[in-house]
C-alpha positions in Angstrom: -38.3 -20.7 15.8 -36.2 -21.6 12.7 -32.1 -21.1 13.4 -32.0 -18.5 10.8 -34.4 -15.7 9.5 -33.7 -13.0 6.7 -33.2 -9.4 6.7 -36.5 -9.5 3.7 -38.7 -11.6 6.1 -38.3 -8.5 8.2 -38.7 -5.7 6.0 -41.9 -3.3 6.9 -43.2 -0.5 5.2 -46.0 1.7 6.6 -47.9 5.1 4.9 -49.9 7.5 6.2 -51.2 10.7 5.5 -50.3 13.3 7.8 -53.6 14.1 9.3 -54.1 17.6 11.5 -54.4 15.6 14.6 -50.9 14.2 14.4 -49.6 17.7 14.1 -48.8 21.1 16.3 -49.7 24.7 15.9 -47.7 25.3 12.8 -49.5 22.5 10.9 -46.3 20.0 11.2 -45.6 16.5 12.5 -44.9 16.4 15.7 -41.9 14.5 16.5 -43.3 12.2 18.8 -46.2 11.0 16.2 -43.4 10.4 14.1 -41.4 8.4 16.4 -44.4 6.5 17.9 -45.0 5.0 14.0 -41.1 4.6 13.5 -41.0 2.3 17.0 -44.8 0.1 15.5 -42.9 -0.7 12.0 -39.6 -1.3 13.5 -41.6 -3.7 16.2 -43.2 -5.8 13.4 -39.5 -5.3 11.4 -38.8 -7.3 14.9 -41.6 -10.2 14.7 -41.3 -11.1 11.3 -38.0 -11.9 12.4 -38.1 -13.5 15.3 -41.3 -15.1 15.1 -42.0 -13.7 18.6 -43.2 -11.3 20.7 -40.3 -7.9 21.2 -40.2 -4.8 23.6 -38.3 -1.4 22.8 -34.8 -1.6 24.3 -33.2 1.7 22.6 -33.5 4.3 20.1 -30.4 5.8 19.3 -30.2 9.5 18.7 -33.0 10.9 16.2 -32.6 13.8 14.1 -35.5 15.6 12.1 -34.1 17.0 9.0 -37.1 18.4 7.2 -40.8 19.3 8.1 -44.1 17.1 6.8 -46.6 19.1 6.9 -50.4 18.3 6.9 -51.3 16.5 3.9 -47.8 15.2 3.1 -47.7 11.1 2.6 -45.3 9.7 4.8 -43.4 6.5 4.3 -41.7 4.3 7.6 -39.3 1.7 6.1 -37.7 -1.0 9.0 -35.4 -3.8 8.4 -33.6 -6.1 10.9 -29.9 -5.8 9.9 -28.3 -7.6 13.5 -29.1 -10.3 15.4 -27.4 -11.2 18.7 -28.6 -13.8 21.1 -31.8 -12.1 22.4 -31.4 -8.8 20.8 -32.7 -7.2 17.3 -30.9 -4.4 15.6 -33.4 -2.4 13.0 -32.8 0.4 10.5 -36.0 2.6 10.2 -36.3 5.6 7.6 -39.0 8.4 7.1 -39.7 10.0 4.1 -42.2 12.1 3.1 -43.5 13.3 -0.1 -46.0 15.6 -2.2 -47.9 13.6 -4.4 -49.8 16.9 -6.1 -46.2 18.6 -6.5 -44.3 15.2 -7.1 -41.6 16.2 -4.2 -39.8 13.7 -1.9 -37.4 14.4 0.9 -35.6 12.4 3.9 -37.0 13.2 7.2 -35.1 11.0 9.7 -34.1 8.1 10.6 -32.9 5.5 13.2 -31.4 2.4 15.0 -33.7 0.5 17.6 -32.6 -2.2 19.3 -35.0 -4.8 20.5 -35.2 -7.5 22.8 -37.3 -10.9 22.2 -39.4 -12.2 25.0 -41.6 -15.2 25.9 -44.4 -15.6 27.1 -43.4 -14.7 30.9 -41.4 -11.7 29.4 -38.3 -13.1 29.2 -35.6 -12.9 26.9 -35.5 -15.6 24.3 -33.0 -16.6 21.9 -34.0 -14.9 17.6 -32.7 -16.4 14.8 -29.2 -15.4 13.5 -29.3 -13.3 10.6 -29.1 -14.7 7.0 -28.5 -12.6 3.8 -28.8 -14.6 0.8 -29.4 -12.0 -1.6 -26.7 -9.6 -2.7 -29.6 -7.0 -2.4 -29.9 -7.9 1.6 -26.0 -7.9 2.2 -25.9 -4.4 0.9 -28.9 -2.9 3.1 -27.1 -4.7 6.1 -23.5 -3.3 4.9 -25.6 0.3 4.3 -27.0 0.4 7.4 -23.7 -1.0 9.6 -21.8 2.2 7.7 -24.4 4.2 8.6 -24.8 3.3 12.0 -20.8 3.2 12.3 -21.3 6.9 10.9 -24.2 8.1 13.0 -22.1 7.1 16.5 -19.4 9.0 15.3 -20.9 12.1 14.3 -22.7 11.7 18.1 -19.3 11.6 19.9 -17.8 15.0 17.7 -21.1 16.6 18.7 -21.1 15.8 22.5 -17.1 16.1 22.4 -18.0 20.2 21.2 -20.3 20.6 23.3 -18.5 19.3 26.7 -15.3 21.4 25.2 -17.9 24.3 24.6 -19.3 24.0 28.1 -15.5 23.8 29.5 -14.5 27.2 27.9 -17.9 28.9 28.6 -16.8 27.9 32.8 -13.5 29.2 32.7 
């Protein structure tokens, strides 16, 4: 392992084409297909990295925005934008598109944390993150902002919802 890695050497892109397997009675993704591809392109996000094996240690909150339908194209994009000692902080992004109609849309998106491990499963030190381009500082300053962002919007929602549960008891 090499003391530094870059947020490129990690970036990961995966297509498919949303088959009618992958999908529920309506003919749309279901979620968990989606999230099963977003955790595989985040894990190799992950590898590239740290030039080692990782496991799944969180998904933060995930959101579907829009449908895919069968058909649709669908594009994962994952990029390692933190590094702690053992752990791996990755941005993933879905979008689909219509080739035929030449439509594009944001599905979802995510922050997974991972942690490295050796060959006894073990947590092992990754490379701190380097990132020499001015293009890799501003995905890792996007997706800091956006994950700044994304906790905060989860703490108004759960603070309405306890305050709507409180008033709904009284």
């Amino acid at each position: 392992m090499s003391d530094s890695a870059t947020l490129g050497s990690s970036l990961t892109e995966r297509t498919e084409v949303l088959m009618p397997e992958g999908t529920n009675h309506l003919g749309r993704a279901f979620g968990g297909r989606i999230l099963e591809w977003m955790d595989v392109v985040a894990s190799v996000a992950c590898r590239r990295f740290a030039g080692t094996q990782v496991v799944t240690a969180s998904i933060d909150h995930v959101d579907f925005h829009a449908p895919i339908s069968v058909g649709d194209v669908v594009t994962i994009e994952a990029y390692v934008f933190d590094a702690g000692r053992t752990s791996l902080t990755v941005r993933t992004t879905v979008r689909a598109e219509d080739p035929e109609n030449d439509e594009e849309w944001d599905v979802t998106g995510a922050f997974f944390t991972f942690v490295a491990v050796d060959d006894d499963d073990r947590p092992t030190a990754v490379p701190s993150l380097d990132c020499p381009s001015e293009n890799e500082m501003k995905l890792r300053e996007r997706a800091l902002d956006e994950r700044r962002e994304h906790r905060e919007d989860l703490v108004e929602r759960l603070d309405a919802e306890t305050a709507g549960a409180s008033a709904e008891s009284e």
